[in-house]
C-alpha positions in Angstrom: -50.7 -82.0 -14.0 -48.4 -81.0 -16.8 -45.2 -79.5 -14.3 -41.6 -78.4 -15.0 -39.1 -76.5 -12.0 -35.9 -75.1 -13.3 -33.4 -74.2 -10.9 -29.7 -73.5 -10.2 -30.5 -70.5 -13.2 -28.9 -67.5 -12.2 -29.9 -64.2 -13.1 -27.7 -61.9 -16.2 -25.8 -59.1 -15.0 -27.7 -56.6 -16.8 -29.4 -54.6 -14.1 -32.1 -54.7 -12.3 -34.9 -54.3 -15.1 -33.1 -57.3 -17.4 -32.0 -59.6 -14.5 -34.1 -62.2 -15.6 -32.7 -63.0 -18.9 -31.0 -65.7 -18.3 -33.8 -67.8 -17.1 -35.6 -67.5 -19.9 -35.4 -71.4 -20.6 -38.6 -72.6 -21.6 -42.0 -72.3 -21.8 -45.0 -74.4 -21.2 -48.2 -74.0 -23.4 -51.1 -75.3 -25.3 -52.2 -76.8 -28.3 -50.8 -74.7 -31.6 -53.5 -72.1 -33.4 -55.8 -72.5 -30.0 -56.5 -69.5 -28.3 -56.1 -70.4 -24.9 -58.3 -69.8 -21.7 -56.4 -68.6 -19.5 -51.9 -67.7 -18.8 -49.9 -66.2 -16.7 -46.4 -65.1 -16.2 -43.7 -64.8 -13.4 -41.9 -61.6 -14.8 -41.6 -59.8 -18.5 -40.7 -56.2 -19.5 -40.5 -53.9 -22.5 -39.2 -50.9 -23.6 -35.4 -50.1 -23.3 -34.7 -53.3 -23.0 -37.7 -56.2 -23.9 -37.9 -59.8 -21.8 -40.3 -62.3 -22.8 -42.3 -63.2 -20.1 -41.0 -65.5 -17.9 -41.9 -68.5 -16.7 -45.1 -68.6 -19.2 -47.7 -71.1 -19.2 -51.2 -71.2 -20.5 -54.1 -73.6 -20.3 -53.8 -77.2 -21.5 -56.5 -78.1 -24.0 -56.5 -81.0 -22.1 -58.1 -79.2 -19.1 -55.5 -80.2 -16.8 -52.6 -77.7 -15.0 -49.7 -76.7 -16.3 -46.9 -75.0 -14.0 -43.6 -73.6 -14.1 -41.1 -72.1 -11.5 -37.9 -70.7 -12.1 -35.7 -68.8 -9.6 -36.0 -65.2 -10.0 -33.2 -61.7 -10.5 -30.9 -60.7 -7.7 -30.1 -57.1 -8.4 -29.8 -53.7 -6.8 -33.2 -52.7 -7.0 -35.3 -55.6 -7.5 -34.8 -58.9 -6.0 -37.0 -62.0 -6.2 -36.7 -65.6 -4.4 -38.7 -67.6 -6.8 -41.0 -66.9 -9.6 -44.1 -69.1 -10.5 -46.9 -69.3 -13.1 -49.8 -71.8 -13.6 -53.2 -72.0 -15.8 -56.0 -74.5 -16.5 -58.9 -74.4 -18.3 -60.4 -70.5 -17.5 -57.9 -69.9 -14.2 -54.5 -69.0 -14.2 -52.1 -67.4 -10.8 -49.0 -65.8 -10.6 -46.8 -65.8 -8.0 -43.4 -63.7 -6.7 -41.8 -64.5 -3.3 -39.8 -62.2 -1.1 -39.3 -59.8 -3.5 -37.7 -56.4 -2.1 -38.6 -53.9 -4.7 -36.4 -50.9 -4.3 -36.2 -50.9 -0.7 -40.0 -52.1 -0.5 -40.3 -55.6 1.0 -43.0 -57.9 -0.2 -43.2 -61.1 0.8 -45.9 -62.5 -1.7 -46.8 -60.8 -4.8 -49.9 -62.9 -6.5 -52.1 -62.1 -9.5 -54.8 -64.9 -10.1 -57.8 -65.1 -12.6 -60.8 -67.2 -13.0 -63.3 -66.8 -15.2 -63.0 -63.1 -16.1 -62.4 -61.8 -12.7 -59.4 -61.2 -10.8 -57.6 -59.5 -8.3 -54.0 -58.9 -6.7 -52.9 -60.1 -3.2 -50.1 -58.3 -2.0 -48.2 -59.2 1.8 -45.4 -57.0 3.0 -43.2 -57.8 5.7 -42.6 -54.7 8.0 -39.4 -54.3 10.3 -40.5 -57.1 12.6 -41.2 -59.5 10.5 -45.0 -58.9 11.0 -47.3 -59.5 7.4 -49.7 -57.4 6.5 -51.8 -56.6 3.2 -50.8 -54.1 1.3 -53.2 -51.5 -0.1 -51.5 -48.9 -1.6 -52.2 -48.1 -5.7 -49.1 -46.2 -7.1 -46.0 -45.6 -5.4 -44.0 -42.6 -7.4 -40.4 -42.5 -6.1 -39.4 -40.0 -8.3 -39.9 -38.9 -11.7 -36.9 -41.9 -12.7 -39.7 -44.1 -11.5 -43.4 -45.3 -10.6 -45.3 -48.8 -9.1 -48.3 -49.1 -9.8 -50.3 -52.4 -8.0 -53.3 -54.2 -9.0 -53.2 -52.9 -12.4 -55.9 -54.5 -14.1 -57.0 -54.4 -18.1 -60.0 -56.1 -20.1 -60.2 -56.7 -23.5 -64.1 -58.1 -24.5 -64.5 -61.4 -22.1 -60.6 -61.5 -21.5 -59.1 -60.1 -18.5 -55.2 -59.3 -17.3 -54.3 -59.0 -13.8 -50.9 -57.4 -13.5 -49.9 -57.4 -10.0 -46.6 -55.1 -10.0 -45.8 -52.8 -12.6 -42.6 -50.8 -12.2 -42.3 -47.9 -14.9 -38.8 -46.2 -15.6 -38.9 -42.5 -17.1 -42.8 -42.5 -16.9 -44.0 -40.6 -20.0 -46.9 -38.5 -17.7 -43.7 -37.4 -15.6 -41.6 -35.6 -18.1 -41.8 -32.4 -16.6 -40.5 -32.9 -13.5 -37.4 -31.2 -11.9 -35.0 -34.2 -11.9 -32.3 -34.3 -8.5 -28.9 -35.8 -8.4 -30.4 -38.9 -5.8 -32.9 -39.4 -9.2 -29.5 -40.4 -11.3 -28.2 -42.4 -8.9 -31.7 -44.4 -8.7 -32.0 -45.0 -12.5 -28.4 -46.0 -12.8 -29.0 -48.5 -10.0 -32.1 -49.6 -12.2 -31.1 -49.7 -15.6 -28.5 -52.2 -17.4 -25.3 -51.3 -17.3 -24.1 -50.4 -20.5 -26.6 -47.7 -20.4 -24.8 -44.3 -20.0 -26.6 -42.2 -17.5 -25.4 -38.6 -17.4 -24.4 -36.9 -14.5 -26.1 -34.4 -13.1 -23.2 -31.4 -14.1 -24.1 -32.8 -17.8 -27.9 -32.8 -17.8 -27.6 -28.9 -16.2 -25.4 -28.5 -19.1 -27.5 -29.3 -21.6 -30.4 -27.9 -19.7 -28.7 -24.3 -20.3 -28.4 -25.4 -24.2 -32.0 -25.6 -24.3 -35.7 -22.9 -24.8 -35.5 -23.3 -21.0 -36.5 -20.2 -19.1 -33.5 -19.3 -17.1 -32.6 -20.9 -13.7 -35.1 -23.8 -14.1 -34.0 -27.0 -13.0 -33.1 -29.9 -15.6 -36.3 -32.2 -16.1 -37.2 -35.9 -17.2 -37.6 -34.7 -20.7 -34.3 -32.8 -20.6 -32.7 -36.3 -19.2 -34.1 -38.2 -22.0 -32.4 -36.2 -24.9 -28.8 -36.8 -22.4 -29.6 -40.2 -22.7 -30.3 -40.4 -26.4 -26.6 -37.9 -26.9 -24.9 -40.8 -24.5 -26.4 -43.9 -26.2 -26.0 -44.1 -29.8 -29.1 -45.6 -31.4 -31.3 -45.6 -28.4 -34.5 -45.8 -29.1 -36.6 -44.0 -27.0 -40.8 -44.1 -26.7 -42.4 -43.0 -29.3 -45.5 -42.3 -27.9 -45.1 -39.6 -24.9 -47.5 -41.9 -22.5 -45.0 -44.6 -22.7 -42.3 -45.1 -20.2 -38.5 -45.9 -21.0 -38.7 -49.7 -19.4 -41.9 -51.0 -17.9 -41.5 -54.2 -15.9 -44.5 -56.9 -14.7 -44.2 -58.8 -11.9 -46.6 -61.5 -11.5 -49.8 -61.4 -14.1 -52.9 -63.4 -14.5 -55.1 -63.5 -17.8 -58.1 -65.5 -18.1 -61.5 -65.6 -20.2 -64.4 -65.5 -19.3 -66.1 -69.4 -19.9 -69.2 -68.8 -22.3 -71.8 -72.4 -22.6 -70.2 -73.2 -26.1 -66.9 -73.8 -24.2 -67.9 -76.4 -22.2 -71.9 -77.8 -23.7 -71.4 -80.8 -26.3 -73.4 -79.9 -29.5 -76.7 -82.0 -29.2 -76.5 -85.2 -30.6 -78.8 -85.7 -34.1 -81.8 -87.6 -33.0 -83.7 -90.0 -35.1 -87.2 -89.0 -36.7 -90.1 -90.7 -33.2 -91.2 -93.7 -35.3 -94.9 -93.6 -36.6 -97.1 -96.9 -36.9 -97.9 -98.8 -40.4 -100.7 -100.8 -40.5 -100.6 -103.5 -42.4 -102.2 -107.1 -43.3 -99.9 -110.0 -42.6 -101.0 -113.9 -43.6 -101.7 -115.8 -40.3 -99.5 -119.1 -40.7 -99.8 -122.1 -38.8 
């Protein structure tokens, strides 16, 4: 078993969504220009602000393990214990401990993979200490942001298992009404040199706006504050997009085919066919 365990890392003080870039410290992988069979990441995002995911490993060629652990972020509104990642050959887990995702308190987040299927285990931890799966889908806490759990993608025999995904500024949300308790939740979410604007400037530029008269500010409206406030933000360009999209815990794997694992047959000589011929008798 290839294994590495960093620790005494501590987390950037960039916010919640970018608390992890400071542990980005290595990476464990295989051989170079072969695809591997299977990886799997602690924590990544992108978007506002992109993180590599982190810890990474995939597969060996060698067939054996390979792990990594790092400690995770400690931030307002996500907080992880320890963050872990292994694959072999056509398997791969990930694994988040006591993470308390905005006021949501999961003891065990874990995405694992093998051989083209996967699935999400989720335990909570409920106001007694009691654990229990968790079976919920999305959570939408607003229109500032959405979890989603168990999401899970396949592209021809590859499959990703992302166990968490926490969207800021979903793009299929823009045309919400946006509240005052919505600013205070994305400026406890985003990094802090973001400049969020308050709720006396979105209604502002609200009124500036085609608007029909008397609506309430919305996502969309807070987007174009944010771009005024941040010089050279870039927001998404595609609409479905979210501002920041973070992963806790995902799992790829393929799925193994016969040529991965069967030895070409060996070339086998011609069956050998009798002669007859007259040899002299010596004494």
């Amino acid at each position: 078993m290839n294994s590495r365990k960093l620790a005494g890392a501590s987390a950037a003080s960039v916010g919640a969504a970018t608390a992890v870039a400071a542990l980005l410290l290595g990476t464990l992988s295989g051989s170079a220009g072969e695809e591997p069979t299977a990886s799997a990441f602690g924590l990544a995002a992108k978007g506002l602000l992109p993180i590599s995911p982190t810890p990474f490993v995939t597969a060996p060629a060698d067939g054996h393990k390979a792990v990594l652990e790092v400690p995770g972020p400690d931030e307002k509104g996500i907080y992880v214990g320890v963050l872990k990642a292994e694959a072999e050959r056509f398997r791969s887990k990930a694994t988040a401990v006591k993470v308390d995702v905005l006021g949501l308190k999961l003891k065990v987040i874990e995405a694992t993979c093998d051989n083209g299927h996967g699935e999400s285990s989720i335990i909570t931890t409920d106001s007694e200490g009691k654990s229990s799966p968790y079976s919920g889908q999305t959570l939408d806490l607003s229109p500032v942001v959405k979890v989603e759990f168990n999401r899970q993608h396949r592209d021809h025999d590859k499959l990703t298992v992302d166990a968490v995904v926490i969207r800021l500024l979903p793009g299929d949300v823009h045309g919400q009404a946006i509240s005052p308790k919505d600013l205070n939740l994305l400026r406890d979410l985003a990094p802090k040199q973001l400049k969020v604007p308050t709720m006396d400037q979105l209604q502002s530029a609200h009124a500036k706006s085609s608007a029909p008269a008397g609506s309430a500010p919305t996502a969309a409206d807070l987007l174009s504050e944010l771009k005024v406030l941040n010089r050279g933000l870039e927001t998404p360009k595609d609409s479905r997009e979210a501002l920041e999209e973070i992963v806790i815990a995902s799992a790829s794997c393929h799925e193994e085919h016969r040529e991965y694992h069967q030895a070409p047959p060996k070339e086998q000589a011609p069956p050998p066919h009798p002669v007859e011929a007259h040899l002299p008798v010596t004494h």
